[in-house]
PDB file of N, CA, C and O in Angstrom:
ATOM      1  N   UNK A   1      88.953  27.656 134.158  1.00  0.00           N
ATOM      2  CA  UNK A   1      89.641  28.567 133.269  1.00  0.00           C
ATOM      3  C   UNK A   1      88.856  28.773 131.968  1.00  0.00           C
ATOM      4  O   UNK A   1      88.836  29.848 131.369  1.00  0.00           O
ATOM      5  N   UNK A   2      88.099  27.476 131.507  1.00  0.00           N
ATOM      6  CA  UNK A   2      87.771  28.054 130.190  1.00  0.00           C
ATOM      7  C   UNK A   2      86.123  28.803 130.750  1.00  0.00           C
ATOM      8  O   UNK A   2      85.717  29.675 129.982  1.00  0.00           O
ATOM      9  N   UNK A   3      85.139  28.489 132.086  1.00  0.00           N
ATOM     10  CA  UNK A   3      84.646  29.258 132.114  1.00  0.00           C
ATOM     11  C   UNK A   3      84.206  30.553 132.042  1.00  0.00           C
ATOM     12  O   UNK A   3      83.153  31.037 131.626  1.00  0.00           O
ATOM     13  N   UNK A   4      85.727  31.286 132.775  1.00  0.00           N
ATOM     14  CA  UNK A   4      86.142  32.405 132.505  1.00  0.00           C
ATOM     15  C   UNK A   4      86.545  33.263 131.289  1.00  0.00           C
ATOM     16  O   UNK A   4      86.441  34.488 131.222  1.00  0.00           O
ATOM     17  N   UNK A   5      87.044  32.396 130.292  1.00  0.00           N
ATOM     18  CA  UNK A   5      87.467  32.793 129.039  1.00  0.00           C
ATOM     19  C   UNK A   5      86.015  32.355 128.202  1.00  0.00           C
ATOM     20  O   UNK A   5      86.260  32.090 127.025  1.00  0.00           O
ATOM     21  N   UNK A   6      85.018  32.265 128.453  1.00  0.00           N
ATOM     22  CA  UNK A   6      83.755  31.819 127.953  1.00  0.00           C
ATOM     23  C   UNK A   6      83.298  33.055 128.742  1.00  0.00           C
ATOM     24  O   UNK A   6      82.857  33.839 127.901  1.00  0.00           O
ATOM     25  N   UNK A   7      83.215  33.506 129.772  1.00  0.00           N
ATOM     26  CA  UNK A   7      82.738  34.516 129.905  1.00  0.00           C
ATOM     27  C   UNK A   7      82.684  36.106 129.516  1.00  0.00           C
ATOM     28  O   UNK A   7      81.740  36.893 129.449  1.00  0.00           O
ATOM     29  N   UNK A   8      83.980  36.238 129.304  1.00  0.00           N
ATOM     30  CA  UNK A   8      85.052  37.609 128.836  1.00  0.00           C
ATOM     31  C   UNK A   8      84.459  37.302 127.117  1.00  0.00           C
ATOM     32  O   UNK A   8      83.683  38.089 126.575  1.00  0.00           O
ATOM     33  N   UNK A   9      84.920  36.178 126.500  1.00  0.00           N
ATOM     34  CA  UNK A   9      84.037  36.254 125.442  1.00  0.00           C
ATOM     35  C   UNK A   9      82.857  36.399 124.795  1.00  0.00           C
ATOM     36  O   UNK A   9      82.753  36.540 123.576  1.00  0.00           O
ATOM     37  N   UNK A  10      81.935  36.368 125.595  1.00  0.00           N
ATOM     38  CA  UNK A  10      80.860  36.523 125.674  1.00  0.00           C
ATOM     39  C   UNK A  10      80.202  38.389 126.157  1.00  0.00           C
ATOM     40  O   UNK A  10      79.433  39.157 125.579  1.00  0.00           O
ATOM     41  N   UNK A  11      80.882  38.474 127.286  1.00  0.00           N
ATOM     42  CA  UNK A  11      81.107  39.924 127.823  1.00  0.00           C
ATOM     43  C   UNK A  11      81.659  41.038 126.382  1.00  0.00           C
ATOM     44  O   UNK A  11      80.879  41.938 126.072  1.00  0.00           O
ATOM     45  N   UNK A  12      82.482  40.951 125.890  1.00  0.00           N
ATOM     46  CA  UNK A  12      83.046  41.384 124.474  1.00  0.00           C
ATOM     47  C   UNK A  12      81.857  41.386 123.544  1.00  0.00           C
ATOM     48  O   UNK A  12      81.198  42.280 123.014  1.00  0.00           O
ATOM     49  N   UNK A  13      81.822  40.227 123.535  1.00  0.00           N
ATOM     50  CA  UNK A  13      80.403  40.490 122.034  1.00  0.00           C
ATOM     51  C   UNK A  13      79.544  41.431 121.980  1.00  0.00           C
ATOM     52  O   UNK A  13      79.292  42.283 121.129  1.00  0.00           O
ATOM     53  N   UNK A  14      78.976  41.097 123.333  1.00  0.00           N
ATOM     54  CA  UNK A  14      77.632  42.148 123.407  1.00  0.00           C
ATOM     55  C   UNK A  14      78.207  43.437 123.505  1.00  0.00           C
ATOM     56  O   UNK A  14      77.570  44.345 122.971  1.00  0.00           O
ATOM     57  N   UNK A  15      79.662  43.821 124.278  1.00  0.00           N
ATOM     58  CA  UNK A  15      79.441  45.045 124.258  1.00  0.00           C
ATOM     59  C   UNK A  15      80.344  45.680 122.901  1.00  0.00           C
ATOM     60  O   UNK A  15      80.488  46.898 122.789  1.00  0.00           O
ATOM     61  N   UNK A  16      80.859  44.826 122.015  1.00  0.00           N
ATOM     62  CA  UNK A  16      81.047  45.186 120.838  1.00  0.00           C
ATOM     63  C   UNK A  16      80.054  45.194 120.083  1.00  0.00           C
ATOM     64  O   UNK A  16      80.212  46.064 119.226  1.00  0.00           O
ATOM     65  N   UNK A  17      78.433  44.279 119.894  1.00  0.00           N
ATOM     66  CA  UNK A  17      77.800  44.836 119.030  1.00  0.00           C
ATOM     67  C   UNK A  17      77.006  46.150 119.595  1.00  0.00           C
ATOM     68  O   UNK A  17      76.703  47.118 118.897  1.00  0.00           O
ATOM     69  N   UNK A  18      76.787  46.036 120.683  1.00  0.00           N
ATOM     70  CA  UNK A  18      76.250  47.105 121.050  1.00  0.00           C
ATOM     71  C   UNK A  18      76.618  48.740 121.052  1.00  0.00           C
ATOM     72  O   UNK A  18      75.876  49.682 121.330  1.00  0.00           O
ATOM     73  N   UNK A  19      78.039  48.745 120.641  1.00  0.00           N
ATOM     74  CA  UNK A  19      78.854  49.756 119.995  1.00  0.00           C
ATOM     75  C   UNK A  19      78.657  49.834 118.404  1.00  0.00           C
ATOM     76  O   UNK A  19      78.772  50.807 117.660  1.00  0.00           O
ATOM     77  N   UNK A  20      78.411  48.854 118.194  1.00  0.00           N
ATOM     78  CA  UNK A  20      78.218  48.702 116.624  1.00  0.00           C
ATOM     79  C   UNK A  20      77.120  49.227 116.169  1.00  0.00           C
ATOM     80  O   UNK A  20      77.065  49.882 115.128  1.00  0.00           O
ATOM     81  N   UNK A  21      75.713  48.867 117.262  1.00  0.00           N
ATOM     82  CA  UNK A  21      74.829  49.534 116.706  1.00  0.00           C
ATOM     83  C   UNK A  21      74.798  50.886 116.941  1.00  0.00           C
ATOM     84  O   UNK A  21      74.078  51.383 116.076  1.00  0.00           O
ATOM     85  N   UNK A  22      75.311  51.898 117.836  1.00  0.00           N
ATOM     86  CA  UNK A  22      75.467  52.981 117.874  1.00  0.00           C
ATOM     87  C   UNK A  22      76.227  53.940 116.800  1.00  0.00           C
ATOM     88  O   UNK A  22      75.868  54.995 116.276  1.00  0.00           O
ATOM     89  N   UNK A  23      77.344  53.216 116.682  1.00  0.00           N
ATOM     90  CA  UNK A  23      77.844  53.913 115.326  1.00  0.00           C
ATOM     91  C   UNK A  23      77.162  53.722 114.196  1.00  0.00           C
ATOM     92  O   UNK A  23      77.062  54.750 113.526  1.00  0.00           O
ATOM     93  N   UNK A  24      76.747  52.939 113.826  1.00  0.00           N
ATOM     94  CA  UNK A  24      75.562  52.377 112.645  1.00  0.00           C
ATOM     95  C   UNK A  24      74.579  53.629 112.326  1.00  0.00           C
ATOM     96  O   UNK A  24      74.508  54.278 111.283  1.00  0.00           O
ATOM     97  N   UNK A  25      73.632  53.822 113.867  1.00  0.00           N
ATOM     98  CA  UNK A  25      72.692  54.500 113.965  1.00  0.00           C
ATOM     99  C   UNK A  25      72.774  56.385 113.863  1.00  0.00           C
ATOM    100  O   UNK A  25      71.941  57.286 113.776  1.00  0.00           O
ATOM    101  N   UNK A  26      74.115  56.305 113.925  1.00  0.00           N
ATOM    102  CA  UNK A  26      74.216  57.769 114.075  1.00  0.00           C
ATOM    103  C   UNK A  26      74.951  58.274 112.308  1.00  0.00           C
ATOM    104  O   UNK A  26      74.972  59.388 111.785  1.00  0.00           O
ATOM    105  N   UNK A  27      75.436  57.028 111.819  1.00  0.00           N
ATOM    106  CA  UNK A  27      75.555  57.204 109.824  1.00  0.00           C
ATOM    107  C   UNK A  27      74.091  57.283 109.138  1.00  0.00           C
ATOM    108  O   UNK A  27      73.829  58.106 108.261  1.00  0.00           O
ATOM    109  N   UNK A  28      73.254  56.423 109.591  1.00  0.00           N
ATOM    110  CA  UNK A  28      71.961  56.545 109.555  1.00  0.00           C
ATOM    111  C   UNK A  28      71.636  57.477 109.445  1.00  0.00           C
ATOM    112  O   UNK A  28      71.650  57.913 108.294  1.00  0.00           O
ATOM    113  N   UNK A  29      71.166  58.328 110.486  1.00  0.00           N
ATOM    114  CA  UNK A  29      70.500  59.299 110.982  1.00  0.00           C
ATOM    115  C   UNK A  29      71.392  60.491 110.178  1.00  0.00           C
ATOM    116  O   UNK A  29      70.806  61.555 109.979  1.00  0.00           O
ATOM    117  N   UNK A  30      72.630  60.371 109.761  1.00  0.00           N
ATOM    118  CA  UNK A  30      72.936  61.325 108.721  1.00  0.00           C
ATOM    119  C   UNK A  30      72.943  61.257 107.390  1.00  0.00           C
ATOM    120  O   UNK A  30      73.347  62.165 106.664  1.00  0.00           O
ATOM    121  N   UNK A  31      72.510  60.215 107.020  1.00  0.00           N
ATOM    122  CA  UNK A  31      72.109  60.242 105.362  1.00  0.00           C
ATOM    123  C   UNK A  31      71.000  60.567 105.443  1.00  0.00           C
ATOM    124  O   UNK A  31      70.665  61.367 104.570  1.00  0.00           O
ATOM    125  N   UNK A  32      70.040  60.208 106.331  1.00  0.00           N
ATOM    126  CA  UNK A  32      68.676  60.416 105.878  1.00  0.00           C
ATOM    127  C   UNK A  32      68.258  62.123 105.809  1.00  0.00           C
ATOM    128  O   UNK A  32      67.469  62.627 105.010  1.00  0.00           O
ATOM    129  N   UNK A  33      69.085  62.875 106.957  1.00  0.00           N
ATOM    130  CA  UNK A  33      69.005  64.150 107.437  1.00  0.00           C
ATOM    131  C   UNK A  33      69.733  64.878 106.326  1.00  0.00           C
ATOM    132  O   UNK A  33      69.212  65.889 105.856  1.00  0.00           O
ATOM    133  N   UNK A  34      71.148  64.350 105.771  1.00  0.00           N
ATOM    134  CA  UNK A  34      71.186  65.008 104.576  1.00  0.00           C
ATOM    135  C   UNK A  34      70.762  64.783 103.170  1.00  0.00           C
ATOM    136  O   UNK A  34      71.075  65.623 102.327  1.00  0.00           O
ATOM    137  N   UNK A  35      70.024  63.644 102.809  1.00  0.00           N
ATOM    138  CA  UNK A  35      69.078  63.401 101.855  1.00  0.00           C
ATOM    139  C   UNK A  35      68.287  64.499 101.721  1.00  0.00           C
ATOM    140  O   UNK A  35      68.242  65.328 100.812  1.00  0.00           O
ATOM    141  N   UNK A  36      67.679  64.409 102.720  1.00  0.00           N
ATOM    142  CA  UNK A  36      66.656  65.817 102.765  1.00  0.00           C
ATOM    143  C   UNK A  36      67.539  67.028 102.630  1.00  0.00           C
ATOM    144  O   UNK A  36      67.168  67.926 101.874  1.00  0.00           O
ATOM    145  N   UNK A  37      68.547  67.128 103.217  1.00  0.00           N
ATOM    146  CA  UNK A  37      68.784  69.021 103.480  1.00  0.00           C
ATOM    147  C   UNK A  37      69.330  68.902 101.375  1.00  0.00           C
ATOM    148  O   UNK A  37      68.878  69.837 100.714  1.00  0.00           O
ATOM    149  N   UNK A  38      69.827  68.287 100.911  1.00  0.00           N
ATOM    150  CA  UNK A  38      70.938  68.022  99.924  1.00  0.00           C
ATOM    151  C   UNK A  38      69.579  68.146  98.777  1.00  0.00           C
ATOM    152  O   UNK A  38      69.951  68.486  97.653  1.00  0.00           O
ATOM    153  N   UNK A  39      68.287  67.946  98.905  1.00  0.00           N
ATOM    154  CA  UNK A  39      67.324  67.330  97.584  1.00  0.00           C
ATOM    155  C   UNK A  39      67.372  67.924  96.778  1.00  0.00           C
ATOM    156  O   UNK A  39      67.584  67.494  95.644  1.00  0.00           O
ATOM    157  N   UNK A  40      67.169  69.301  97.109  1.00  0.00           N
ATOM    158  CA  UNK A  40      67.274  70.042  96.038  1.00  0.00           C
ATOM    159  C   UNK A  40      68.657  70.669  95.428  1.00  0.00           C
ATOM    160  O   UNK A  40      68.512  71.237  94.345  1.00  0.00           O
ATOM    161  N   UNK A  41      70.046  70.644  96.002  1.00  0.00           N
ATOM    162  CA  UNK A  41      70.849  71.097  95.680  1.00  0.00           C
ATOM    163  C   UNK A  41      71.436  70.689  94.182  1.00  0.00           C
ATOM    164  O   UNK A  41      71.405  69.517  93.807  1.00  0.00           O
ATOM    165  N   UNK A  42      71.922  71.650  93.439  1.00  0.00           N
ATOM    166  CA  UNK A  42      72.342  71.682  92.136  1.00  0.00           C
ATOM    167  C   UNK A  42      73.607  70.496  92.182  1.00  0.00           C
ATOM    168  O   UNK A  42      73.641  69.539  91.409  1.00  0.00           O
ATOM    169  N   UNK A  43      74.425  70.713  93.036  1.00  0.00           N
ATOM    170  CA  UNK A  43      75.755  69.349  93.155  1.00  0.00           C
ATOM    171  C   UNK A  43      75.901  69.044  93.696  1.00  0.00           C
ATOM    172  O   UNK A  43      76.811  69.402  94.443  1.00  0.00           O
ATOM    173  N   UNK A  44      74.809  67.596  93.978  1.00  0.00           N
ATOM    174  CA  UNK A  44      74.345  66.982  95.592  1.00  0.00           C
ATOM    175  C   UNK A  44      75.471  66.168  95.717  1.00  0.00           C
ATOM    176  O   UNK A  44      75.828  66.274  96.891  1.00  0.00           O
ATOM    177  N   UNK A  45      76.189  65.438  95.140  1.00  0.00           N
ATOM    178  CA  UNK A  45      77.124  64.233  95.810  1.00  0.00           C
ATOM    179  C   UNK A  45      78.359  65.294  96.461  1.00  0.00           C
ATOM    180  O   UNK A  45      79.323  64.765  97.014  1.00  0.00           O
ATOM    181  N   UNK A  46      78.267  66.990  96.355  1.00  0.00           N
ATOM    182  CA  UNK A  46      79.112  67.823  97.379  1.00  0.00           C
ATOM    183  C   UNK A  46      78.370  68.235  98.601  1.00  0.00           C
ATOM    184  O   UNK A  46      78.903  68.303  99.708  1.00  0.00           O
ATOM    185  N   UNK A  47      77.320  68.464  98.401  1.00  0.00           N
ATOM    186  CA  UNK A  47      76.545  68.909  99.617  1.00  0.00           C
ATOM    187  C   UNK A  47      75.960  67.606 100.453  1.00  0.00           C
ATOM    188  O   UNK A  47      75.572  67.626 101.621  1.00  0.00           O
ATOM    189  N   UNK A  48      75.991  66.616  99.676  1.00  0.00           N
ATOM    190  CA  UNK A  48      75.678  65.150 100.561  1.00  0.00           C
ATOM    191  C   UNK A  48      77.444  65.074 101.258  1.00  0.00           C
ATOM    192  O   UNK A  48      77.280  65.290 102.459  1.00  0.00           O
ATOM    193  N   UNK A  49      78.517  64.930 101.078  1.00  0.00           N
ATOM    194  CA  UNK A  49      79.883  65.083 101.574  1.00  0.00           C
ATOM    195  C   UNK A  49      79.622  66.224 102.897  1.00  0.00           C
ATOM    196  O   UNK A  49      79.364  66.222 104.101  1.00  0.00           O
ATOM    197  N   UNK A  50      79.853  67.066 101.889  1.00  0.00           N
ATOM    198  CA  UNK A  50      79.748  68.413 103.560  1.00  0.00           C
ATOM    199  C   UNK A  50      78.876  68.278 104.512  1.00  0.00           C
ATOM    200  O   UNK A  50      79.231  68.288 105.691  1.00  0.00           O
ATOM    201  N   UNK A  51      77.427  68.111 104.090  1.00  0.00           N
ATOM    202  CA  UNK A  51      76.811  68.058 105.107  1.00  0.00           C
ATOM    203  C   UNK A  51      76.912  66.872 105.945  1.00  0.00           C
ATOM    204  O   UNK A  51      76.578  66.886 107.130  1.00  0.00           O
ATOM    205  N   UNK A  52      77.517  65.509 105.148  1.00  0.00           N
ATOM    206  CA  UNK A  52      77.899  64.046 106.184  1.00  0.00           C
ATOM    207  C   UNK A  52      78.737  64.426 107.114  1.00  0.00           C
ATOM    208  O   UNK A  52      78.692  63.930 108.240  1.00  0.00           O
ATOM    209  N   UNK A  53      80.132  65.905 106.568  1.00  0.00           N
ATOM    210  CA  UNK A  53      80.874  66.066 108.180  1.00  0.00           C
ATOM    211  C   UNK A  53      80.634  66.943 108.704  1.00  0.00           C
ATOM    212  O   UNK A  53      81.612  67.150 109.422  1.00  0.00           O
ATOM    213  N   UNK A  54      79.895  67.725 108.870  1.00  0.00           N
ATOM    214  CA  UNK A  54      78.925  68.295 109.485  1.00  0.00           C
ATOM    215  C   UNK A  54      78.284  68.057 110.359  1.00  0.00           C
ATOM    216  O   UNK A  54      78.205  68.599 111.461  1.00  0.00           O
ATOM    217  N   UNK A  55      77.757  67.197 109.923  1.00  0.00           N
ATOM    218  CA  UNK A  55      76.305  66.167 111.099  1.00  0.00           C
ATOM    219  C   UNK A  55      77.018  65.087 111.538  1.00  0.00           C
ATOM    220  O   UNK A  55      76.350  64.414 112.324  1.00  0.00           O
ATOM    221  N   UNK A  56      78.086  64.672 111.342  1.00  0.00           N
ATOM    222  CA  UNK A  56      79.172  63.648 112.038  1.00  0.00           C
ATOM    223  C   UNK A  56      79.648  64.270 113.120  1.00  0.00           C
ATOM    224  O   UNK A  56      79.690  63.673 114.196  1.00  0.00           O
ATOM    225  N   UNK A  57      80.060  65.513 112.994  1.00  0.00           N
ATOM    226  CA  UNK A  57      81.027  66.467 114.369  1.00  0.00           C
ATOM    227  C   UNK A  57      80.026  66.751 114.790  1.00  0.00           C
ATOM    228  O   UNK A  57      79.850  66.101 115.820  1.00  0.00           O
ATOM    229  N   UNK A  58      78.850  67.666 114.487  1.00  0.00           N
ATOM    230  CA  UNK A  58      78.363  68.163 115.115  1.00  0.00           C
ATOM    231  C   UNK A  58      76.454  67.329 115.773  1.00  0.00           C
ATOM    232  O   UNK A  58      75.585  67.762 116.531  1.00  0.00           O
ATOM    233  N   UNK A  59      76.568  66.298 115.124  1.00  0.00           N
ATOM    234  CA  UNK A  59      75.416  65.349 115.550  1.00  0.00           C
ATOM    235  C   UNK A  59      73.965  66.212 115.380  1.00  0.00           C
ATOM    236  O   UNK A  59      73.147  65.804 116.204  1.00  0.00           O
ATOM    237  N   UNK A  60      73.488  67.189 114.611  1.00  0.00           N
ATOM    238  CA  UNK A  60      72.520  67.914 113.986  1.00  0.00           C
ATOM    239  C   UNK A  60      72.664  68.154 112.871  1.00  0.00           C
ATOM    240  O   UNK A  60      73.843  68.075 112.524  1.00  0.00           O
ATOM    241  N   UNK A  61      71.508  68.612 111.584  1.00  0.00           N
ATOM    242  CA  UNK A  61      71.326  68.764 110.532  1.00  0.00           C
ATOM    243  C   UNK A  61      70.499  69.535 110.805  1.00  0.00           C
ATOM    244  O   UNK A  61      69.718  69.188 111.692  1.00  0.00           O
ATOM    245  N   UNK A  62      70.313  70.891 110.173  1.00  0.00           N
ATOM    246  CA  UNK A  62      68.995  71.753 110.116  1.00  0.00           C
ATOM    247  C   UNK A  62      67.986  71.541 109.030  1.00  0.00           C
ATOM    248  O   UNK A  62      68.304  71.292 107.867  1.00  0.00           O
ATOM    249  N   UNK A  63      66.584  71.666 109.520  1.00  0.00           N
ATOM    250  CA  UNK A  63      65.335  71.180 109.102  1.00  0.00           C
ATOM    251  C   UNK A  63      65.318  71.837 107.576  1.00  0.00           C
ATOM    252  O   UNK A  63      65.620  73.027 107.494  1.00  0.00           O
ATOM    253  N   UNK A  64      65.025  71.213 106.530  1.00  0.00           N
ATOM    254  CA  UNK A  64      64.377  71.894 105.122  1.00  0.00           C
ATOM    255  C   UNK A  64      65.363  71.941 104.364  1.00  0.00           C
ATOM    256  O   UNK A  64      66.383  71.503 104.897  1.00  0.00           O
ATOM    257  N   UNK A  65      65.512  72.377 103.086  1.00  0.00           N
ATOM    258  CA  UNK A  65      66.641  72.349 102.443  1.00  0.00           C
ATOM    259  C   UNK A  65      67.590  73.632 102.130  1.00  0.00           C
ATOM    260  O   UNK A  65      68.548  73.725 101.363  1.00  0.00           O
ATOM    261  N   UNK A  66      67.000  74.570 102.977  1.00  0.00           N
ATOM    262  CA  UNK A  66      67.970  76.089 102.905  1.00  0.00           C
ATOM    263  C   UNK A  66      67.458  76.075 103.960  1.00  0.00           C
ATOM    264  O   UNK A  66      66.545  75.409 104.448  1.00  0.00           O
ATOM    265  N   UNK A  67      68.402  77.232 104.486  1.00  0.00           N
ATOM    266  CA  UNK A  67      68.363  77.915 105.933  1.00  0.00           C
ATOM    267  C   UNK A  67      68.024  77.578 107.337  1.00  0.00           C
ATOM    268  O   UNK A  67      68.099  76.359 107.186  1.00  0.00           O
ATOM    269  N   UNK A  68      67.805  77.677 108.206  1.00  0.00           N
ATOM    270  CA  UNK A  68      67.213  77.373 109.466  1.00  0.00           C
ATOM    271  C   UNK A  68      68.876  76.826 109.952  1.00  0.00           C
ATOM    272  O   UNK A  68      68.901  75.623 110.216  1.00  0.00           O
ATOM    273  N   UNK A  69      69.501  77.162 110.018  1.00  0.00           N
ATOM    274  CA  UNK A  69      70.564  77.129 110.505  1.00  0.00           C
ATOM    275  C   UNK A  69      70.533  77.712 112.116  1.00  0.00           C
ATOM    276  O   UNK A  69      71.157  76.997 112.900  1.00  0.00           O
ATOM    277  N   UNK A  70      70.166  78.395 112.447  1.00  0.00           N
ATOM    278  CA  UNK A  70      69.987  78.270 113.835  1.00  0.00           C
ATOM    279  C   UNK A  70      69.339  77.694 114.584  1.00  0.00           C
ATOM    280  O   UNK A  70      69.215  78.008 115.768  1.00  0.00           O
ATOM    281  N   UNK A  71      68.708  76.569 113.932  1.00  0.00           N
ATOM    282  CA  UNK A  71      68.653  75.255 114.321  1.00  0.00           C
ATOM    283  C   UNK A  71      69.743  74.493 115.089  1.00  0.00           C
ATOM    284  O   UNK A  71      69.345  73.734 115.973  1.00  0.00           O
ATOM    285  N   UNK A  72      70.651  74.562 114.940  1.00  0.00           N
ATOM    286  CA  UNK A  72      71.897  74.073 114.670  1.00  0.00           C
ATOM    287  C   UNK A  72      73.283  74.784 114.581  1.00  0.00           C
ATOM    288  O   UNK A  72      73.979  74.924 113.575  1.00  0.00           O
ATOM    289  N   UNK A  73      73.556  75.246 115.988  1.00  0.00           N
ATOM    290  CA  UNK A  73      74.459  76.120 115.714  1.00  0.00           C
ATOM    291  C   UNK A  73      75.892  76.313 115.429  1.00  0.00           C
ATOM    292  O   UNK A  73      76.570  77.191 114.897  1.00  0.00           O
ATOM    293  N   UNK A  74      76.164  74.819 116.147  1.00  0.00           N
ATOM    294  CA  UNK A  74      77.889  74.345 115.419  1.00  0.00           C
ATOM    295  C   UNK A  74      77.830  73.793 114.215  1.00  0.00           C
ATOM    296  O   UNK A  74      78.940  73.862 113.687  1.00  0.00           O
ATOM    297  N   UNK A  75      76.933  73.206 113.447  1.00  0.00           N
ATOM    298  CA  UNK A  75      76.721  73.630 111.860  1.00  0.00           C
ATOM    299  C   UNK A  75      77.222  74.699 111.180  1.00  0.00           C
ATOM    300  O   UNK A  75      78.132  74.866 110.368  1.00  0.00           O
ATOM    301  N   UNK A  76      76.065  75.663 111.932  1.00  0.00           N
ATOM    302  CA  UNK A  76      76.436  77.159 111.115  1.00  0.00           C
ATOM    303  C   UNK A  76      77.575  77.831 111.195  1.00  0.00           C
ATOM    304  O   UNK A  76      77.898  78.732 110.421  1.00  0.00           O
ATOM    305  N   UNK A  77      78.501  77.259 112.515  1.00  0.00           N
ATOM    306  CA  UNK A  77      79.691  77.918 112.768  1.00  0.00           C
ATOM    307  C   UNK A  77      80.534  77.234 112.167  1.00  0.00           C
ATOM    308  O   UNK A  77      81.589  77.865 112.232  1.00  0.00           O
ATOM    309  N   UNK A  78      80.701  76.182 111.544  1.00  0.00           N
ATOM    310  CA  UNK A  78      81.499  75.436 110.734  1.00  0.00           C
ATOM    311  C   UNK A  78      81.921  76.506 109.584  1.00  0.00           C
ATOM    312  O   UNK A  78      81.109  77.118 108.888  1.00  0.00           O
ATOM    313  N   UNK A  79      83.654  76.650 109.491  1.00  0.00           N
ATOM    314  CA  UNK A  79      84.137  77.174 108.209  1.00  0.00           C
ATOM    315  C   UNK A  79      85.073  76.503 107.713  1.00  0.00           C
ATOM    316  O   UNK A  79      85.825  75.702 108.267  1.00  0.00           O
ATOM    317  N   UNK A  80      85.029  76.813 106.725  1.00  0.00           N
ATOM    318  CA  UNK A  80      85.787  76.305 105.636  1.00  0.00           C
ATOM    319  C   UNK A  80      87.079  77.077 105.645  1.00  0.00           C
ATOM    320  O   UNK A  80      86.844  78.179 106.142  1.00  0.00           O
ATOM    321  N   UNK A  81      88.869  76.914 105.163  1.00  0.00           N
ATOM    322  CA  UNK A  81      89.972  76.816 105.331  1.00  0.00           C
ATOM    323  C   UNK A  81      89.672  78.951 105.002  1.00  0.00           C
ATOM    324  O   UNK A  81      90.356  79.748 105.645  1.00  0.00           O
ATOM    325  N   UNK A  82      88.702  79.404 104.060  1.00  0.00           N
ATOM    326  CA  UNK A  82      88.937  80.973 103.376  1.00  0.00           C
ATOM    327  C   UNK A  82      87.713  81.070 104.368  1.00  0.00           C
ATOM    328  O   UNK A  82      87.918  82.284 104.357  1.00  0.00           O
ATOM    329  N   UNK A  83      86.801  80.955 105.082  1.00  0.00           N
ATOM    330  CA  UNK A  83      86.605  81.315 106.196  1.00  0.00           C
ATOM    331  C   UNK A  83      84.928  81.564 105.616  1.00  0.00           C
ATOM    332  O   UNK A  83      84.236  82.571 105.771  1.00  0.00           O
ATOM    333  N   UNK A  84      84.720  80.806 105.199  1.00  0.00           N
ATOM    334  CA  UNK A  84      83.462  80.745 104.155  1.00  0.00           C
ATOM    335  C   UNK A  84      82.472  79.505 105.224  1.00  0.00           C
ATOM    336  O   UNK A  84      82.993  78.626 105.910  1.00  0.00           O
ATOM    337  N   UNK A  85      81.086  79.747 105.106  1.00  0.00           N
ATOM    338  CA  UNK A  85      80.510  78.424 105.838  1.00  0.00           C
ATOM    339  C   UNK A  85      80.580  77.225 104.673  1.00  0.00           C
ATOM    340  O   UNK A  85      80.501  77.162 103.446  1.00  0.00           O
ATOM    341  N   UNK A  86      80.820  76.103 106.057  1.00  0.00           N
ATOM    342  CA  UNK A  86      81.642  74.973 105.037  1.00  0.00           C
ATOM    343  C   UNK A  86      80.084  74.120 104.918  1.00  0.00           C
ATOM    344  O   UNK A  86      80.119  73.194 104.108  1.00  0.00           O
ATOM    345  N   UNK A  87      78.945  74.298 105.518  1.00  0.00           N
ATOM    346  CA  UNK A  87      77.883  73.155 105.995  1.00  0.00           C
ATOM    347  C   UNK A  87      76.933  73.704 105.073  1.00  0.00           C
ATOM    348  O   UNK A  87      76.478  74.844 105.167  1.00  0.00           O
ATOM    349  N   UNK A  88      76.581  72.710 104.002  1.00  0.00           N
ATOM    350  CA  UNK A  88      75.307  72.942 103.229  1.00  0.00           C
ATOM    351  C   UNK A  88      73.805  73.452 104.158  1.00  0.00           C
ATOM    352  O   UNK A  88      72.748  73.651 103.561  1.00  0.00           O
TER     353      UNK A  88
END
């Protein structure tokens, strides 16, 4: 019995960190992507926000710090509540 419960515990870990590092890696991969898109923006701690849910739903960031949005096309289709694009 406790083999078994030594096993399941063990079984759990790995595949809880191994979930862990996936979610980890994909917050990652969106700061760094909106670091860049955000550098030059005039009121970055808003365009660092938008573009984090942005690249959270939609798992892309477009290249440079303006445009190329069709890079990325559920980005660009992202609107905002007055129907405005919501994605830096």
């Amino acid at each position: 019995m406790k083999a078994l419960f030594a096993t399941f515990l063990l079984v759990f870990l790995v595949l809880n960190s191994s979930f862990l590092q996936k979610a980890m890696a994909g917050s990652s991969f969106c700061d760094s992507k909106c670091g860049v898109r955000c550098s030059k923006a005039g009121v970055k701690d808003r365009c660092l926000k938008y573009c984090g849910i942005c690249c959270k739903e939609c798992k892309c960031v477009p290249s440079g710090t303006y445009g190329n949005k069709h890079e990325c096309p559920c980005y660009r289709d992202m609107k905002n509540s007055k129907g405005n694009p919501k994605c830096p």
